[in-house]
Structure formats: structure tokens, C-alpha cells
C-alpha positions in Angstrom: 173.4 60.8 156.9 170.5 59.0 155.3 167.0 60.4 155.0 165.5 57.9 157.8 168.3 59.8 160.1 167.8 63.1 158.4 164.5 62.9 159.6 165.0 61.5 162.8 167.2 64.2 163.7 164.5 66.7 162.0 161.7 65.3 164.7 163.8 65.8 167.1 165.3 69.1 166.7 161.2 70.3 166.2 160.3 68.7 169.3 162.9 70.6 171.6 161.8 73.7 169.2 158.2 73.2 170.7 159.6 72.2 174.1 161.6 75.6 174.4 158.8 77.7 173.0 156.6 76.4 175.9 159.0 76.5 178.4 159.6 80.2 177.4 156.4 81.3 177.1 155.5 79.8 180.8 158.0 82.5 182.4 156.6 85.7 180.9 154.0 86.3 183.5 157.0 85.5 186.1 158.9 88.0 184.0 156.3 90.8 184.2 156.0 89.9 187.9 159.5 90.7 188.1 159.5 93.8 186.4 162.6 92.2 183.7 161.5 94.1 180.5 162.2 98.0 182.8 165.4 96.1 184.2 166.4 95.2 180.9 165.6 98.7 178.6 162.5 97.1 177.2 159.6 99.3 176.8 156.9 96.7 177.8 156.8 93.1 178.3 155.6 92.5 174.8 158.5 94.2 173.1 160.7 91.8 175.3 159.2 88.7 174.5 158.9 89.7 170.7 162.4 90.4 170.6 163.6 87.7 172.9 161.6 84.5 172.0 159.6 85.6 169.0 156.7 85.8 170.7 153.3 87.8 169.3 151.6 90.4 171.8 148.0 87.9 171.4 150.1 84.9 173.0 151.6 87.4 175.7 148.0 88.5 176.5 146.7 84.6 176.3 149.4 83.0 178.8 148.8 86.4 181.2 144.8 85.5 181.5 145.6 81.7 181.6 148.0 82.5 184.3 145.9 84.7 186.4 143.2 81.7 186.5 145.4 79.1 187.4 146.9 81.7 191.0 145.9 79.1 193.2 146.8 76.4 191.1 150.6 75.6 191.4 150.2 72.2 189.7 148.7 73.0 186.5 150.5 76.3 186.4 153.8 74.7 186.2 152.7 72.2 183.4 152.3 75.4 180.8 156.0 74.3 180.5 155.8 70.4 179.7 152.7 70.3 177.8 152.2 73.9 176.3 149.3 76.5 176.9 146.7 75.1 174.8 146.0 72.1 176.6 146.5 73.8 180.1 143.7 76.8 179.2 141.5 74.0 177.9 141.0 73.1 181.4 141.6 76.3 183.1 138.0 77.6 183.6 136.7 74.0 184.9 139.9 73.4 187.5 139.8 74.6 191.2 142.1 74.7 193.6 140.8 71.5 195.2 141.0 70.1 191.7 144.6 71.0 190.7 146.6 67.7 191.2 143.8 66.1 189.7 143.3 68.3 186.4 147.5 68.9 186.3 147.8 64.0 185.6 144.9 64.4 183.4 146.5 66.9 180.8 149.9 64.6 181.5 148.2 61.7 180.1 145.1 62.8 178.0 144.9 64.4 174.6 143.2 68.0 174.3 140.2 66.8 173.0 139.6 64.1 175.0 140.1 67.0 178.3 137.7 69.3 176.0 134.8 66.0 176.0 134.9 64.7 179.8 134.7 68.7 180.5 131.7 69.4 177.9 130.2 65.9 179.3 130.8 67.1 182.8 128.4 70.3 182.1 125.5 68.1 180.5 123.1 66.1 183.3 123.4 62.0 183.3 122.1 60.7 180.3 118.8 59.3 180.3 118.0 61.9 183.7 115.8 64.1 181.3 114.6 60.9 179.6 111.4 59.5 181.6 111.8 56.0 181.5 109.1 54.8 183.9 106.3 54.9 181.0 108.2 52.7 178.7 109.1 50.2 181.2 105.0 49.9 182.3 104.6 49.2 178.2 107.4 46.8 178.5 105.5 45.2 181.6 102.1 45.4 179.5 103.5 43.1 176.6 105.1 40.9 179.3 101.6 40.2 180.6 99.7 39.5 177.1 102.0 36.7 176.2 101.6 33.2 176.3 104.1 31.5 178.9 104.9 28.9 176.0 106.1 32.0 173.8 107.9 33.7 176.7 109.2 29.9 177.3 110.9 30.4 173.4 111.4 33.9 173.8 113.9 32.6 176.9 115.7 30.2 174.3 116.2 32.6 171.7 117.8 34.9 173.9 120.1 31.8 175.1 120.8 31.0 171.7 122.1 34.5 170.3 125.0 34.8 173.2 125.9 34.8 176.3 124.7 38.4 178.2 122.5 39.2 175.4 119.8 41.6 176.0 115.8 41.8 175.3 116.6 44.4 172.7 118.5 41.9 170.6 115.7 39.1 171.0 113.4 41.4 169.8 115.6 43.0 167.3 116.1 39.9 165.9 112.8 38.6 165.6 111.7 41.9 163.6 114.8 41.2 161.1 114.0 37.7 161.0 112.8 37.3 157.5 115.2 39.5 156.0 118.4 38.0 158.0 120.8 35.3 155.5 121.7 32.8 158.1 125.4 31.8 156.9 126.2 28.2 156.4 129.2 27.0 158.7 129.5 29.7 160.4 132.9 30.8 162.2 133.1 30.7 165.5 134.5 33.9 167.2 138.3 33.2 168.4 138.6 34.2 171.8 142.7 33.7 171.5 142.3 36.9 168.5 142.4 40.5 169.9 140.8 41.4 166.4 136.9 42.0 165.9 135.2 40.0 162.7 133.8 42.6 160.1 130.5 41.4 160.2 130.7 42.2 164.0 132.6 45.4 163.5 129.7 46.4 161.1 126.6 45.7 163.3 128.5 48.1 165.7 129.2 50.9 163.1 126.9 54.6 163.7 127.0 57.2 166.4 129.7 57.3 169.7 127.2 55.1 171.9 127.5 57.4 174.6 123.9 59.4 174.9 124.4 62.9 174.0 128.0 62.5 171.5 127.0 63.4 167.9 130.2 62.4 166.9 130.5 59.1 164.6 131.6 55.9 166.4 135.4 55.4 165.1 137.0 52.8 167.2 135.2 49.8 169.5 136.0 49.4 173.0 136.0 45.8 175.6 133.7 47.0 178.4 135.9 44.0 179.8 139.0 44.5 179.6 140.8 42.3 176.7 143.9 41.2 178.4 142.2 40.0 181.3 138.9 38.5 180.0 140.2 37.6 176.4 136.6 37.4 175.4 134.4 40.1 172.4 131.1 39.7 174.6 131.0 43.1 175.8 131.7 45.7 173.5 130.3 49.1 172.4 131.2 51.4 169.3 132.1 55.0 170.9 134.0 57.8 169.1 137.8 58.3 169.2 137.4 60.7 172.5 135.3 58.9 174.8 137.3 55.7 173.8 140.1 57.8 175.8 138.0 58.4 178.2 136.9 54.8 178.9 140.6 53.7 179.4 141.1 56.7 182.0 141.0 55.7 185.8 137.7 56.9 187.3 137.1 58.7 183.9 133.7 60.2 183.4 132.5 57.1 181.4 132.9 55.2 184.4 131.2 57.3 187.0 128.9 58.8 185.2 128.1 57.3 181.4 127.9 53.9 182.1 124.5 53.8 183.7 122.9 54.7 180.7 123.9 51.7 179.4 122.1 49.3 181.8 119.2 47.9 180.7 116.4 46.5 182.9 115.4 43.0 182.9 112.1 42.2 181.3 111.7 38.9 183.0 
């Protein structure tokens, strides 16, 4: 046996380690139910599972309070077994009982900290709610109405000009950084056939997860559109490794709720 199959055979031997601790742990409350520790000579159920499985007397305690939340919820219940305690309690106080099948896919297919962000984001009010908008948009609609219509006219063809889709916030944005922008010579033009994002792109998408509210530092970039069916880098947005999750979930929080936030109204 080489070390490549040495250490195949290690991953797997530690995976059905895990898998049997879980599974084990998912039958003590069933076993205290059942009375099995005085049927069996043990003095309590933590002496049995100590001696049985290994397991401490804090774990015991943890999967009996986890259990007792989940009594109406048969569905995540039985997943303590296939994905392990931690990920179930994470959800725990936020399931209900009309919310079981749905809670007991999302731990199937998401990672615990991308549950532990649609619940925190699931507590905290749409962004941009608290946030009165009404008086910028009246400043907006001031410096509308002081402009010439021949500057709005080039204003119009900038905005043409930078891409397709592109908002009032880049005109302007651009405009400010104008004299301190390096056009490049020949530039490239973007490759709709490549999945990959250029740098320089990459980079003016670089800072905070642009979901309102996530302090968390913007890691991966995500195609509002979806790549394999729009092949095109028009519509992205920088968001941290979580809510990236998120935004590939069916009828994820991003979708319902976050994306409004991102809407911007039209100046003209």
C-alpha cells in the first residue's frame, strides 16, 4: 500500500469514525426514553454512554436539550444521525414544526455557517428599511433639475459608453475619478466564452460582502445571472464566502429578501 492509498483508506476509516459517533450519539435520548442504562446495570445514562461510545456527560446533556427542542420535529431530529449535532442545534431554536422539512434539506445541503448567516440575516429587518431614502432621492431629483439638457444629453452617453446596465452611480463615479483614471491603450475586451473574471475587474469589486449589514470581507464574486445560462460578467457583485452560499440556494434569503437593496432607482 502506497501513501496516496494509505491515506485514502485513512479518510475513509475517519469518516465512518465520525459517521458512527453521530449515529450513536442520536440514540441516547431514545436510550434514556427507554430506560436501557437500569436495564443494563448502568447507574445513569451518562455512565452508559461514557462507557459504551466514549461519550462525555456535556455531549449527553447537549443532544438531550437539542432533542427536547426538536419533539415536534421528526425531520430534523432524525438528521442528528447523518449530519451530526452541531449543525442540527444550529438551527434548532429558529425551526418550527411547520418549518421542519424545510430546515431538515437546508442542513442536507448547506454548510454550518452559511445556516448560522440566513438565520442571523433572518432576525435583522430588510436592509435599507431603517435607511430613509426618500430625502436622498428628492436631492437626486434637485441635481436632475439644475442641469443643462445638453449635459444630461452627454451624461446619457457616458452611461452608454461604460457598459451595458450600468448605473448612475458609476457615471458619476467615474466623472469624480476622471482625472486620476490611466485609460489603457488597446484595451482587452472581456471574453464572454471565459468563466474567469479579469484582475482589474476582480479588483474594483474587492471590500466588504455587498450584502447591507455583513461585516465580513467580500472573498469570492457571484453572476447575479447565472453563468451557464447567460455566459456573460455584466452582473456581478463581491459578497463573502457565506452569502455566496446563500445566493446559490433555491428561495435563499438573498433572493427573497437581500436583493432589493440592491435596486437602484432610475435618475432619468
Amino acid at each position: 500500500m502506497n501513501d496516496n492509498e494509505f491515506y485514502s483508506l485513512f479518510q475513509k476509516r475517519g469518516k465512518n469514525a465520525r459517521q458512527a459517533v453521530n449515529e450513536f450519539i442520536a440514540m441516547i435520548p431514545e436510550a434514556y426514553r427507554r430506560r436501557i442504562y437500569i436495564k443494563k446495570g448502568f447507574g445513569s445514562i451518562y455512565e452508559m454512554a461514557a462507557k459504551v461510545g466514549g461519550i462525555s456527560r456535556n455531549m449527553v446533556d447537549e443532544v438531550a436539550r437539542v432533542d427536547e427542542k426538536l419533539i415536534d420535529m421528526p425531520e430534523l431530529r432524525s438528521k442528528i444521525a447523518e449530519v451530526g449535532l452541531s449543525k442540527v442545534k444550529t438551527v434548532a431554536n429558529t425551526a418550527t414544526k411547520e418549518t421542519d422539512h424545510e430546515w431538515a434539506e437546508k442542513i442536507t445541503k448547506m454548510t454550518r455557517g452559511a445556516l448560522e448567516t440566513e438565520i442571523r440575516d433572518s432576525k435583522n429587518p430588510i436592509p435599507g428599511e431603517s435607511i430613509p431614502t426618500t430625502p436622498q432621492l428628492i436631492e437626486f431629483e434637485h441635481f436632475q433639475a439644475k442641469l443643462n439638457p445638453k449635459i444630461i444629453l452627454k451624461l446619457k452617453i457616458i452611461k452608454s459608453k461604460i457598459r451595458k446596465g450600468a448605473t448612475w452611480n458609476e457615471v458619476f463615479s467615474k466623472l469624480v475619478n476622471l482625472p486620476e483614471s490611466r485609460p489603457q491603450k488597446n484595451p482587452k475586451p472581456s471574453n464572454p466564452k471565459k468563466r474567469n473574471i479579469a484582475t482589474a475587474r476582480r479588483r474594483d469589486l474587492e471590500g466588504k460582502c455587498s450584502i447591507q449589514g455583513c461585516k465580513k470581507p467580500a472573498t469570492e464574486i457571484h453572476h447575479k445571472k447565472p453563468w451557464a445560462k447567460f455566459r456573460s460578467h455584466d452582473d456581478l457583485e463581491a459578497l463573502c464566502k457565506n452569502h455566496h452560499e446563500l445566493a446559490h440556494q433555491s428561495e435563499s434569503m438573498i433572493d427573497v429578501k437581500f436583493r432589493q437593496h440592491k435596486l437602484q432607482a432610475s435618475i432619468f
